[in-house]
DOBA-793393 format. One record per residue: residue in one letter; x, y, z of N, C-alpha, C in turn. Coordinates in steps of 0.05 Angstrom, whole numbers, padded with zeros to 5 digits, always signed. Atoms other than C-alpha are relative to their C-alpha. Layout:
BEGIN
AXYZXYZXYZ;...
This chain:
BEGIN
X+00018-00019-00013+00524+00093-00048-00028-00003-00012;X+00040+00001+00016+00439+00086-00064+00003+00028-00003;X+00012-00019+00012+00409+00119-00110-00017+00025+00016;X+00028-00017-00019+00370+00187-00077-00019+00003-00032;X+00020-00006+00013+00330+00185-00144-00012-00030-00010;X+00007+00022+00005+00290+00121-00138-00023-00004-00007;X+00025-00003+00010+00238+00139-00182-00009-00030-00024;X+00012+00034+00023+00198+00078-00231-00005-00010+00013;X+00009+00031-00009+00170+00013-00216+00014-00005+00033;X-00020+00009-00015+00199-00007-00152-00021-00029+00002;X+00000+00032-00008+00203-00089-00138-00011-00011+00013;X+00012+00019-00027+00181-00100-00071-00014+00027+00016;X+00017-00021-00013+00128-00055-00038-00005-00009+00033;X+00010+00007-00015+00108-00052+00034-00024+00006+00006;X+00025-00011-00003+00033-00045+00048+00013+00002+00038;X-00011+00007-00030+00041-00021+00129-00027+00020+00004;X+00020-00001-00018-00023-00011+00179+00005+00011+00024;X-00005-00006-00008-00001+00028+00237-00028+00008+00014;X+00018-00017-00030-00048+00031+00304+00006+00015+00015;X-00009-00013-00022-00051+00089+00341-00018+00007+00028;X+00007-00009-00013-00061+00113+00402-00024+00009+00002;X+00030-00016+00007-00132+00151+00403+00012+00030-00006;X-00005-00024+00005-00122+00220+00378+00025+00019-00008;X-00044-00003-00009-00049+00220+00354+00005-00004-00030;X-00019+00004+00030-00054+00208+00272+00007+00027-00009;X-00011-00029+00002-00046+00278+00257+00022+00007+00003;X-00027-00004-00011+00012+00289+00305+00022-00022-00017;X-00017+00024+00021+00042+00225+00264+00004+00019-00018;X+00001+00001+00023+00018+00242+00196+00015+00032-00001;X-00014-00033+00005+00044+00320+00204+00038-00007+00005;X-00030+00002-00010+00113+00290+00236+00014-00014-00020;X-00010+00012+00015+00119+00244+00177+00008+00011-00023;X+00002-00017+00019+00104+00287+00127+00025+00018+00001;X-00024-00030-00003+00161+00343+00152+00027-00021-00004;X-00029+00009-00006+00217+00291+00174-00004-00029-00011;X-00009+00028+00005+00208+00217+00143-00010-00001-00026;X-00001+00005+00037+00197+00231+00065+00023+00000-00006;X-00029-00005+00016+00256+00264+00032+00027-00025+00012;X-00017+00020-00010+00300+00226+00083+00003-00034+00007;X+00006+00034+00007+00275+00154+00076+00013-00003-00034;X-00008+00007+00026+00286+00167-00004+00031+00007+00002;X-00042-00008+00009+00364+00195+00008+00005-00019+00012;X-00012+00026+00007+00370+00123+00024-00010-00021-00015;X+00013+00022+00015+00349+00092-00033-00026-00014-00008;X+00025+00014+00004+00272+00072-00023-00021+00026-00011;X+00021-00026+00009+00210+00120-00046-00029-00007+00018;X+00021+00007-00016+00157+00137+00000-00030+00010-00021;X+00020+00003+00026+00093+00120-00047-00021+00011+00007;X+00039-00014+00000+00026+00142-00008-00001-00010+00025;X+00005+00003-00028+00011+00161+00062-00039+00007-00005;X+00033+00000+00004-00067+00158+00076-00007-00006+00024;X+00009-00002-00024-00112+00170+00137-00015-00026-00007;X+00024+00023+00011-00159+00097+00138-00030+00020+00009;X+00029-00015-00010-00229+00131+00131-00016-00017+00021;X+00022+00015-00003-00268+00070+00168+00019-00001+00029;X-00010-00002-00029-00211+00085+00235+00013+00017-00001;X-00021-00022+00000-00191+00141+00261+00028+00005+00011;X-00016+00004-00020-00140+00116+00300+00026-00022-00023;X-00026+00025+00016-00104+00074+00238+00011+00016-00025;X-00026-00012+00019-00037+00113+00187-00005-00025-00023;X-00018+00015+00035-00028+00067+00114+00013+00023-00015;X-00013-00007+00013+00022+00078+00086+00015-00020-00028;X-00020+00029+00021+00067+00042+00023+00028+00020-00005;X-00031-00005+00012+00142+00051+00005+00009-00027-00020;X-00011+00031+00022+00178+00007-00051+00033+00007+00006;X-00031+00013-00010+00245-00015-00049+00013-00011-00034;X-00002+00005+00013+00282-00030-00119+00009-00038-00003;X-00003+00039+00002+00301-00107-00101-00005-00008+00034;X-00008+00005-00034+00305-00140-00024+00023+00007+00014;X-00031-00010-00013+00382-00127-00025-00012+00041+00003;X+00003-00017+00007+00367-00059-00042-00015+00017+00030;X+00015-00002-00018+00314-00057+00015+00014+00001+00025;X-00024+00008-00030+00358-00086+00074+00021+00027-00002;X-00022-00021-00010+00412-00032+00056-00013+00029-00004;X+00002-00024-00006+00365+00025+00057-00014+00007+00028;X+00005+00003-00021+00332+00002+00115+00011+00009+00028;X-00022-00004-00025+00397-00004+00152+00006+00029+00004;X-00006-00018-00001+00412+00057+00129-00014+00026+00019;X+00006-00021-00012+00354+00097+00153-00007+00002+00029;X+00009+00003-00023+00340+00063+00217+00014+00012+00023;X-00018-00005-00013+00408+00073+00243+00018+00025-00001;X-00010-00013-00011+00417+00141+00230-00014+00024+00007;X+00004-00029-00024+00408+00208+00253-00028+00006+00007;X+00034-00005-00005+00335+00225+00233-00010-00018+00016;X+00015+00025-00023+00307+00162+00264+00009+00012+00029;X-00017+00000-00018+00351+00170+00319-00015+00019+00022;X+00006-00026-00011+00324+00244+00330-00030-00003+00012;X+00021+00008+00004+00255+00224+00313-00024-00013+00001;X+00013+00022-00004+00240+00166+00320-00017-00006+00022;X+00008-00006-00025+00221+00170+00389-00031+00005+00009;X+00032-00016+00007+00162+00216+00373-00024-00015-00008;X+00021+00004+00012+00133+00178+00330-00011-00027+00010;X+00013+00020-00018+00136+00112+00368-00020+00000+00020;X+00014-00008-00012+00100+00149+00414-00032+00008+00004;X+00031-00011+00010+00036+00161+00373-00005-00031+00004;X+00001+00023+00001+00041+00084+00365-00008-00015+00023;X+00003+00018-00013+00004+00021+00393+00010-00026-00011;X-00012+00025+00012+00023-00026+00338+00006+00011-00022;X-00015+00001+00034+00061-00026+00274+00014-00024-00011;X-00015+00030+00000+00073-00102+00265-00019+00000-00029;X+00016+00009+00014+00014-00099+00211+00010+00002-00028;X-00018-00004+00041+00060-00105+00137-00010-00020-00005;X+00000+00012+00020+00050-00132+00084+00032-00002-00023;X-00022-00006+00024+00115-00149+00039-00012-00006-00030;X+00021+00004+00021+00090-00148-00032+00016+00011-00028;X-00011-00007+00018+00107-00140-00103-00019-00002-00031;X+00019-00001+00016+00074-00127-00170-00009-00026-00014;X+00003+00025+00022+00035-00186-00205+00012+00000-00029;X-00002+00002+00024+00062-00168-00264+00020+00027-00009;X-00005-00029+00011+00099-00115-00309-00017+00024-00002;X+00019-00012+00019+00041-00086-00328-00018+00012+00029;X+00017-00008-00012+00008-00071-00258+00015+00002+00021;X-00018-00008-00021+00064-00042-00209-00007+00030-00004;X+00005-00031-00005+00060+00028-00184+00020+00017-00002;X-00023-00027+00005+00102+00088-00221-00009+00021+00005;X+00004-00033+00000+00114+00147-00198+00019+00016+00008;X-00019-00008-00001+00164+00195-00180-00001+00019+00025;X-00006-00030-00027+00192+00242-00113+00007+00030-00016;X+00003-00014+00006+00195+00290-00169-00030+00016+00002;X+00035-00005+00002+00124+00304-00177-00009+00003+00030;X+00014-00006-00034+00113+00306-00093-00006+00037+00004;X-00010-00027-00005+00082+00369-00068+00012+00001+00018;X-00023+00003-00020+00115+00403-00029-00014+00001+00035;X+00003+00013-00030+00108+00398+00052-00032+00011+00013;X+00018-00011-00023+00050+00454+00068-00027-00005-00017;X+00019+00006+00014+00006+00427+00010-00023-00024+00010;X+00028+00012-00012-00071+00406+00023-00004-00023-00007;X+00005+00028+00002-00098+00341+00023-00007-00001-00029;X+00015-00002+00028-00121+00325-00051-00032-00004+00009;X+00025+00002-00010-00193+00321-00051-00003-00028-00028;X-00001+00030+00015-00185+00237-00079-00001-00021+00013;X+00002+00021-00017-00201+00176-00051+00013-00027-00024;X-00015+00022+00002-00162+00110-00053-00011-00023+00014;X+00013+00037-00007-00188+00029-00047+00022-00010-00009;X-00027+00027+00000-00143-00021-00032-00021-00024+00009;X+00010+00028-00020-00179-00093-00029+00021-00023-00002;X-00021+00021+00001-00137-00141-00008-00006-00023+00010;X+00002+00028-00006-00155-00213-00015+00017-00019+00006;X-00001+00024-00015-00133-00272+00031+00002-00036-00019;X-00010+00031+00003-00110-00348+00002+00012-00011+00011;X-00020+00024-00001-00086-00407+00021+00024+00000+00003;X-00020-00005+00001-00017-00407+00034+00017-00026-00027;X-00004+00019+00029+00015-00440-00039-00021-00005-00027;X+00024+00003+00007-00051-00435-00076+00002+00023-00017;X-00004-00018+00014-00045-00393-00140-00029+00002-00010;X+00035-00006+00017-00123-00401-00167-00005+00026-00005;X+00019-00012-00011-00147-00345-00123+00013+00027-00024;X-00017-00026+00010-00092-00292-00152-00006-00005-00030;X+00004+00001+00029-00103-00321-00224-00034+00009-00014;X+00030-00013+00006-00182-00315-00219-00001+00033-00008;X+00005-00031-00007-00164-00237-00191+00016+00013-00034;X-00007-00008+00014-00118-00231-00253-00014+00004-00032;X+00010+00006+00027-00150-00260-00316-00037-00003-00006;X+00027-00003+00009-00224-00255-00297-00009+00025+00020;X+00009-00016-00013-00230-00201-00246+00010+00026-00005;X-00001-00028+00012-00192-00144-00277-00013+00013-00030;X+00012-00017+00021-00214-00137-00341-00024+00008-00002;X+00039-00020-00005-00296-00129-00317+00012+00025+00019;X-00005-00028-00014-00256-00074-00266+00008+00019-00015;X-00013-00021+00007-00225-00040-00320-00022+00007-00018;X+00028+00001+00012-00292-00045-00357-00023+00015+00010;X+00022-00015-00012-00349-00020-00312+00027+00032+00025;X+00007-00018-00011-00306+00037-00277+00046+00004-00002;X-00030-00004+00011-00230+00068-00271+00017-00029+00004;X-00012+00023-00008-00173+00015-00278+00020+00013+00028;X-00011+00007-00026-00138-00008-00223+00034+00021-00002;X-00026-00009+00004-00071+00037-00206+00030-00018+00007;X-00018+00026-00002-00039-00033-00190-00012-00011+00020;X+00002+00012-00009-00043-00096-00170+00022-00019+00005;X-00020+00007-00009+00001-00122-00124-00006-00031+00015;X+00006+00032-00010+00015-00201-00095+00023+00001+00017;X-00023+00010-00021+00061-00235-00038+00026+00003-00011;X-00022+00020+00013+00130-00231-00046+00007-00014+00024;X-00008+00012-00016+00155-00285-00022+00031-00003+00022;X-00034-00008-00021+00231-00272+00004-00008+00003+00022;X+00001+00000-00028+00247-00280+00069+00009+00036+00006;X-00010-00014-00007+00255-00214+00113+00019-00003+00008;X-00035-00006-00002+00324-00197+00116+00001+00023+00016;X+00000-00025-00026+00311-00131+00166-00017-00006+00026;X+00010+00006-00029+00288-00168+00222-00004+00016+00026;X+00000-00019-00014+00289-00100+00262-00033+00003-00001;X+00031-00002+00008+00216-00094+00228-00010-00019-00010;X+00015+00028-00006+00170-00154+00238-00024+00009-00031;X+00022-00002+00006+00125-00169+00172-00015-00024+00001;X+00023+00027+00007+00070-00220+00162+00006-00023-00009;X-00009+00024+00026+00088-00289+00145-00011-00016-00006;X+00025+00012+00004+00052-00342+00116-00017+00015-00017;X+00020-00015+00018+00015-00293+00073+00000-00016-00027;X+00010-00004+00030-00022-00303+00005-00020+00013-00005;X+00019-00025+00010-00050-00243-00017+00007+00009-00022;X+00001-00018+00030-00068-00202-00080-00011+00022+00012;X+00005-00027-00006-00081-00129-00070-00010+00022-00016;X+00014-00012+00023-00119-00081-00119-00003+00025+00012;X+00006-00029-00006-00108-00006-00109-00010+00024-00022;X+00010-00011+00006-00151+00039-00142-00006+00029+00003;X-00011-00022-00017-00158+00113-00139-00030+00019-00021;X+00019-00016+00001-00228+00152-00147-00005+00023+00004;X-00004-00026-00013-00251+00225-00141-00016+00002+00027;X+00011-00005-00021-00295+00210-00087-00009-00032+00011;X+00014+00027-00013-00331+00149-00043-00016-00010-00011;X+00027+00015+00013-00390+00154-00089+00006-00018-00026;X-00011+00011+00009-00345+00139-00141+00009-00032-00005;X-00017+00032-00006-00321+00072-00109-00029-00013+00000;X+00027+00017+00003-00391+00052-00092-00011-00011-00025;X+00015+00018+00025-00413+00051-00159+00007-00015-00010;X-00013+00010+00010-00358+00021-00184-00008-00033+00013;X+00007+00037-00010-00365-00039-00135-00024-00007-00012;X+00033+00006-00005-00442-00035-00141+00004-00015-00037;X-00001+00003+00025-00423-00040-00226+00012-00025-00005;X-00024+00023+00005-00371-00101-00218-00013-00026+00014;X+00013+00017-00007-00418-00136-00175-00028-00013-00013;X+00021+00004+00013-00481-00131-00228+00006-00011-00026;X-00015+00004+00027-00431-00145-00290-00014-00035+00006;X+00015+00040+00001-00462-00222-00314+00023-00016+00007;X-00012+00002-00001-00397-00243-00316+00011-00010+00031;X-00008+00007-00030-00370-00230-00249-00028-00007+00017;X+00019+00009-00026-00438-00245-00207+00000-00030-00010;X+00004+00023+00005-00446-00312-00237+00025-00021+00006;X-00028+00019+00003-00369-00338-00249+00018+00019+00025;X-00032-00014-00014-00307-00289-00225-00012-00003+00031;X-00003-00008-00022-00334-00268-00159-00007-00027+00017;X+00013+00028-00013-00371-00336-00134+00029-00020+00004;X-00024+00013-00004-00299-00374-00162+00012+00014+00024;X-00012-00005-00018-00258-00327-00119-00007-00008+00031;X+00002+00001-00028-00295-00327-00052-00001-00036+00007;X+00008+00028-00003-00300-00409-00065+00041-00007+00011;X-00033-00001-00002-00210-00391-00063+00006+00001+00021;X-00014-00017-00019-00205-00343-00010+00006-00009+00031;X-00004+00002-00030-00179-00355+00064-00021+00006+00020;X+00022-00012-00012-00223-00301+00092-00008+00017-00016;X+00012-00021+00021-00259-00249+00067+00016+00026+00007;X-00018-00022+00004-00223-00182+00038-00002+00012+00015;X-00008-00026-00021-00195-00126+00079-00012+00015-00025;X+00006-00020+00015-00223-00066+00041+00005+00020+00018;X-00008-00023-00019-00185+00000+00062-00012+00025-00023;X+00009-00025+00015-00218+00065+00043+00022+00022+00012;X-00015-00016+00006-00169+00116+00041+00008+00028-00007;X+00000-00031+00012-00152+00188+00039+00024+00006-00004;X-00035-00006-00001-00076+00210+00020+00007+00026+00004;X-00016-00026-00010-00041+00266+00052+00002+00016-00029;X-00010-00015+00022-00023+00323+00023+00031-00010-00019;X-00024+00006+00013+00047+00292+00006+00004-00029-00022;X+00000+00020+00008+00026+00233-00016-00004-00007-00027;X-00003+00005+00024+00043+00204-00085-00016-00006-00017;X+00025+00013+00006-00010+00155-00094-00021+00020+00007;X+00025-00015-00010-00076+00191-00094-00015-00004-00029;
């Protein structure tokens, strides 16, 4: 039987991008909030941080972790196929234009995975926090470790230097999907850097500080973009009231 207390580290994260409709995240983010927390985790996974994208109003992120891939596949199965979905599901497909946009992903390291616990969640009628959340998520090469080693060993420690550290940094995993019900990204090499500020002005400086550091304007940031595929996704972020991450 899975665990319903799948609090700590979890293994394998999904970053997921969800387009909607025009005028329909609300109706989502209120329907998720009531019926697809508690009951995603009573099979096993933990839902980590729902967030409106500030820069579209029309796009849900969210993340959940998973304690291994087996682990993943049988909570998957579990919640797709039963009742809530079932009931539910429906609804929410409904707000939906696309939800193909995942990321499968897992921490670079011990030291920079995301804990937290469904203890600590408020509870359902609680307000948004007043916190903002950056996720940049850089683009490589597919096999090409540089880009992720630059982001590790010369681009965090000026971030944890000029402004808050990072609340993790996450990279590809590579395993194959095993729930082929839900389509993610393949081919990916990405590194991911989530961060979590009290406000926007916050983040600005921070960038504006990481970009003036001698360090990174001369070496780190020049190496990376000489790495990268394309240039970073940067999601600005607001997290629900239920949401973990914030």
């Amino acid at each position: 039987m899975p665990s319903t207390d799948p609090a700590g580290q979890p293994a394998v994260i999904e970053l997921r991008q969800y387009t909607l409709r025009p005028g329909r995240r609300d109706e989502l983010m209120e329907l998720f909030d009531r019926e697809f927390v508690e009951t995603q985790e009573d099979t096993g996974m933990i839902v980590l941080g729902q967030f409106r994208d500030l820069d579209d109003p029309d796009r849900f992120v969210w993340l959940r972790g998973f304690q291994d891939m087996t682990a993943r596949h049988h909570a998957l199965t579990a919640f797709y196929g039963g009742p809530v979905w079932a009931e539910h599901g429906p609804q929410a497909n409904a707000t939906m234009i696309s939800s193909d946009d995942v990321l499968l992903l897992r921490p670079l390291s011990t030291e920079t995975g995301l804990t937290v616990s469904p203890t600590q969640r408020p509870r359902e009628s609680a307000s948004a926090p007043d916190r903002f959340v950056a996720a940049t998520v850089w683009s490589f090469p597919p096999g090409r470790s540089d880009g992720t080693a630059l982001i590790r060993d010369g681009l965090l420690p000026v971030l944890r230097t000029t402004g808050p550290a990072p609340l993790a940094v996450l990279t590809t995993e590579t395993a194959p999907n095993t729930f082929t019900r839900l389509p993610v990204r393949t081919g990916e090499n990405v590194t991911a850097v989530f961060t979590s500020y009290p406000d926007g002005d916050a983040h600005r400086r921070h960038v504006a500080e990481t970009q003036a550091h001698p360090l990174a304007r001369k070496e780190i940031l020049p190496d990376i973009e000489r790495e990268q595929a394309s240039a970073p996704q940067v999601l600005r972020l607001a997290p629900t009231g239920r949401s973990l991450i914030r």
